[in-house]
C-alpha positions in Angstrom: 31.1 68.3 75.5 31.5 67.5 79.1 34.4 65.1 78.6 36.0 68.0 76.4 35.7 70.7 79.4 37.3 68.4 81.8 40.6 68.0 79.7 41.1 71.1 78.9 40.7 72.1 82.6 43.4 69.6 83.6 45.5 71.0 80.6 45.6 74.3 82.0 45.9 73.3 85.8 48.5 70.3 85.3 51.5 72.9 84.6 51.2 75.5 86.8 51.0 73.3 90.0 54.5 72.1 88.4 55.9 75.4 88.2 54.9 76.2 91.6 56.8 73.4 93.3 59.8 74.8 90.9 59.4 78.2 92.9 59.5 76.0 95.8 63.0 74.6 95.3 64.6 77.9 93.3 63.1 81.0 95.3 64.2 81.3 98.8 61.3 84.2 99.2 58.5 82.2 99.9 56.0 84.9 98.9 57.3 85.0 95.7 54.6 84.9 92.7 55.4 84.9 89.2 54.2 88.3 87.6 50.7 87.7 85.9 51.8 90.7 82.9 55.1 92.3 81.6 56.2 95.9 82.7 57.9 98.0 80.6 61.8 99.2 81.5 60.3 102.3 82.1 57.5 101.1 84.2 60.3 99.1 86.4 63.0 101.9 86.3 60.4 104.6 88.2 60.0 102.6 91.1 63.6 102.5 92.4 66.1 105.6 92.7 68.8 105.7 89.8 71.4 108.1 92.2 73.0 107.8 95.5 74.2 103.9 95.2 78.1 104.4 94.9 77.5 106.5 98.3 75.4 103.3 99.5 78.3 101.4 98.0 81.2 103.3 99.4 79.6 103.0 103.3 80.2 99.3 102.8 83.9 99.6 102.3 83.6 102.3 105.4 82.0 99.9 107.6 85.2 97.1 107.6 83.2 95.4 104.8 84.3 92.1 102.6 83.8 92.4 99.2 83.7 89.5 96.1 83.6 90.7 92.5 82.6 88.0 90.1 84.5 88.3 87.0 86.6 91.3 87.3 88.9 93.3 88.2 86.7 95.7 85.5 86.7 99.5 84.9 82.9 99.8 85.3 82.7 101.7 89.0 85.3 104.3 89.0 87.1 103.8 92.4 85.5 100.8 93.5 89.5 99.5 94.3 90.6 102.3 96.1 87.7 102.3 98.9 89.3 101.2 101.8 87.6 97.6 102.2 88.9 95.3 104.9 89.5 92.6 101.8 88.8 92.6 98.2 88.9 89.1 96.2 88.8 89.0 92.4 87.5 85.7 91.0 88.9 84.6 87.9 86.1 82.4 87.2 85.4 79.3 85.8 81.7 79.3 85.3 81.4 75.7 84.4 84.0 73.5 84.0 83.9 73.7 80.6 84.0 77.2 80.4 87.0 79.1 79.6 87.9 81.4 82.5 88.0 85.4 83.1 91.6 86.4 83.4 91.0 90.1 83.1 94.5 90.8 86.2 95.3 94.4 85.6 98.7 93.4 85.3 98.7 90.8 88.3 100.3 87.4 87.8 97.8 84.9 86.5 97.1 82.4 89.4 95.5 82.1 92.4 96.2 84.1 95.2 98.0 86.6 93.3 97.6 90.3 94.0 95.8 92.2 91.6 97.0 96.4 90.9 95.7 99.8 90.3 98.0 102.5 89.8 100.9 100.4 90.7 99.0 99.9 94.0 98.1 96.5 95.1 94.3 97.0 95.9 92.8 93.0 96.2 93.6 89.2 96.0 92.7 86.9 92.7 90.8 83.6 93.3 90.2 80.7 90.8 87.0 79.8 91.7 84.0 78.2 89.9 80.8 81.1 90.3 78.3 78.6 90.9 80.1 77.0 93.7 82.0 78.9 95.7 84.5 78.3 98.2 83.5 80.5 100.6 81.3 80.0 103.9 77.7 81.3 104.0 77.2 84.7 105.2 81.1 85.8 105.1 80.5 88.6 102.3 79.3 92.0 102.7 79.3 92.9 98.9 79.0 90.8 95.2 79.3 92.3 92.5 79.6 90.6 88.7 79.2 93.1 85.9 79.0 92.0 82.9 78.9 88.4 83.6 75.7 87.3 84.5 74.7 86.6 81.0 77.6 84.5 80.4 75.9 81.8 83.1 73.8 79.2 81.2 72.0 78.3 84.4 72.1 82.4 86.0 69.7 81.5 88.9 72.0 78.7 90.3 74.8 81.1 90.4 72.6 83.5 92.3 71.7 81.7 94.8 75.6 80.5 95.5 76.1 84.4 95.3 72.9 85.2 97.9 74.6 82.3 100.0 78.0 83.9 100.7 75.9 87.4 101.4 75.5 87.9 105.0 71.9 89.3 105.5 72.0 92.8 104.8 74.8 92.1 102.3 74.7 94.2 98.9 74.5 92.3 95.9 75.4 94.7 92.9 75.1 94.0 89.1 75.9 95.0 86.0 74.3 93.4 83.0 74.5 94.5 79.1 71.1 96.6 78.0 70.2 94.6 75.0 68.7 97.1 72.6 72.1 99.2 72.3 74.3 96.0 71.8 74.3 92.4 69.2 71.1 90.9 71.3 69.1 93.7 69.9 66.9 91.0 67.9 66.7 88.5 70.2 63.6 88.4 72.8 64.4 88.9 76.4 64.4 85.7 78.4 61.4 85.4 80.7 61.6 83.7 84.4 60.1 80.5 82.4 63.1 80.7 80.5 65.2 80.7 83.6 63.3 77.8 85.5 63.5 75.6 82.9 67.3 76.0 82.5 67.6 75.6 86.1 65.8 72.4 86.5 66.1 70.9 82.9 69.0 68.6 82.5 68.5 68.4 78.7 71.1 68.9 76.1 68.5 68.9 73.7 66.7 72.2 75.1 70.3 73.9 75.8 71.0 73.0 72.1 67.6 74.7 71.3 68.5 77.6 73.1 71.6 78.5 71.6 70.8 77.4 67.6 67.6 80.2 68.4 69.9 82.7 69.7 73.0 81.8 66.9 69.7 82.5 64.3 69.1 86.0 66.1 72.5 87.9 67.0 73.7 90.3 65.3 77.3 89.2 64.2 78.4 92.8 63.0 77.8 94.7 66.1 80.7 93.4 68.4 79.7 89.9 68.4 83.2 88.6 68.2 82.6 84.7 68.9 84.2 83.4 65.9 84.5 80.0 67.4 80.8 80.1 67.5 78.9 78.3 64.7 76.4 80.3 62.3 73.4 78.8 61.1 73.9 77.2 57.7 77.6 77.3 57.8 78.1 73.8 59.7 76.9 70.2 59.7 73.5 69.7 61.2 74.8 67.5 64.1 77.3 69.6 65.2 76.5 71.5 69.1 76.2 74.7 68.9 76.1 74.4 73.2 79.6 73.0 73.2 80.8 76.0 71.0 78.8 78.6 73.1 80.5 76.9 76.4 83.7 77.8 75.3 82.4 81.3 73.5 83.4 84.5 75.9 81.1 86.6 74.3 77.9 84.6 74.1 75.2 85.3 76.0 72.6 82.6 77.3 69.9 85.1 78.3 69.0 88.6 77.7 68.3 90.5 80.5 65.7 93.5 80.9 65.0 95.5 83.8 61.8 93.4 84.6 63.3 90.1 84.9 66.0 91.2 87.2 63.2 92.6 89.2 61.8 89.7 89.3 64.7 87.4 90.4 65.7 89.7 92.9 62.4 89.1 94.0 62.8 85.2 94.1 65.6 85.9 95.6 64.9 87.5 98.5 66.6 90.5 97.7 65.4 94.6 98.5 66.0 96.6 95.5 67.0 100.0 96.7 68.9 101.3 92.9 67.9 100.8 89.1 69.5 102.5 86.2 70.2 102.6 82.6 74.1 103.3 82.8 75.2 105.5 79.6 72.8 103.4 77.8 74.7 100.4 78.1 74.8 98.9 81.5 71.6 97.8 83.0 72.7 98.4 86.5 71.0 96.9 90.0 71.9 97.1 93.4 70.2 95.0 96.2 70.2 94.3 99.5 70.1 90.7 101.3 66.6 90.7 103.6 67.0 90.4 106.8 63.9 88.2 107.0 61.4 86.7 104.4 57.8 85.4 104.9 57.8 81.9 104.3 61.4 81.8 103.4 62.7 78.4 102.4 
């Protein structure tokens, strides 16, 4: 009976001293400890103010600031061009290089450098860039923003920390991810920080192959999914990837995001959140500011 006690106990202890030293090498908040129970969107939402951010945003411009929008030029923030920023890039991104890249120009020639337009106005510069590493020195960046992109990151914490990086402290990072119960992840389970640690760290086709042939079981293909190039479950040969088809898919999505895991990234992170909402109960919006100091940070 002894002998059983004593594996069991090392069963138990063995992975969470591993997961610790993951927090080590992914969290730049020292302090950060994983949640020991799930909160409810509504239990997250109440603790942050849902109005008053595109003021917050708009004194960035104000102040001289230097924005980066990941993925865009978009339509989510009405105005965001027209504040009077000292610069504005637009990255046309190439998430991995396997990925197909955002070309969303507004009209603006498709390459880099080009100047992007609103209202026949030119309002910012486009940059081919790859989101998880950018080209850009640390601490140049007053704002990032990506809306609707986040989810299209098979590793989402590597790109955050490459987005923290170019954030001067103080910076605002602001995000825009799709709220899964109104749109084709309706079925599938949110993604938990586990989830995002073992992406992060696991160099493993076969668990990336996992992931997706779990989530291709799950979506709903006739609300808006429009990945045709993405294969269905019984509808190909058993050893084709599903990963290599999701890589070039625009509209698949590696994680599902709820309000309690960006909470908790932001978190990891090292980021204060000052804004949570549920955006015309589609856009799970956040909007966070780079500490100026963390205890213990790495």
């Amino acid at each position: 009976m002894m002998a059983l006690k004593l594996c069991v106990f090392f069963f138990v202890v063995a992975p969470l001293a591993s997961t610790n030293g993951l927090l080590g090498s992914v969290c730049p908040n020292g302090s950060f400890a994983l949640p020991l129970r799930r909160r409810s969107d509504d239990d997250v939402l109440a603790r942050y103010e849902s109005t008053g951010w595109a003021e917050r945003l708009a004194s960035y411009a104000e102040d001289s600031g230097r924005a980066l929008e990941i993925g865009g030029p978009t339509d989510f923030v009405r105005g965001l061009y027209t504040l009077p920023w000292a610069s504005f890039d637009v990255a046309n991104l190439a998430q991995a290089p396997q990925l197909t890249k955002h070309r969303a120009t507004n009209g603006a020639p498709i390459r880099d450098g080009a100047l992007f337009y609103v209202d026949g106005q030119p309002r910012g510069r486009l940059v081919e860039v790859d989101g998880v590493d950018l080209d850009i020195d640390s601490g140049a960046l007053d704002v990032v923003l990506a809306f609707h992109t986040l989810e299209h990151f098979p590793q989402p914490l590597t790109a955050l920390r490459e987005w923290r990086r170019v954030l001067r402290r103080g910076g605002a990072l602001v995000i825009i991810v799709p709220y899964a119960p109104a749109t084709y992840d309706h079925a599938v389970p949110p993604s938990t920080f586990y989830d995002l640690l073992l992406d992060d760290h696991l160099d493993d086709p076969t668990h990336l192959e996992a992931r997706v042939r779990a989530y291709a079981a799950l979506v709903n293909r006739s609300r808006g999914y429009a990945c045709d190039d993405t294969p269905q479950p019984g509808h190909i040969d058993n050893d084709a990837s599903f990963a290599t088809a999701a890589l070039n898919a625009p509209c698949h999505h590696w994680h599902v995001w709820n309000f309690a895991l960006l909470e908790d990234v932001m978190a990891c992170l090292g980021f204060r959140i000052s804004h949570m909402a549920l955006l015309d109960n589609w856009h799970q919006f956040i909007f966070a500011e780079k500490l100026s100091a963390l205890v213990g940070d790495r």
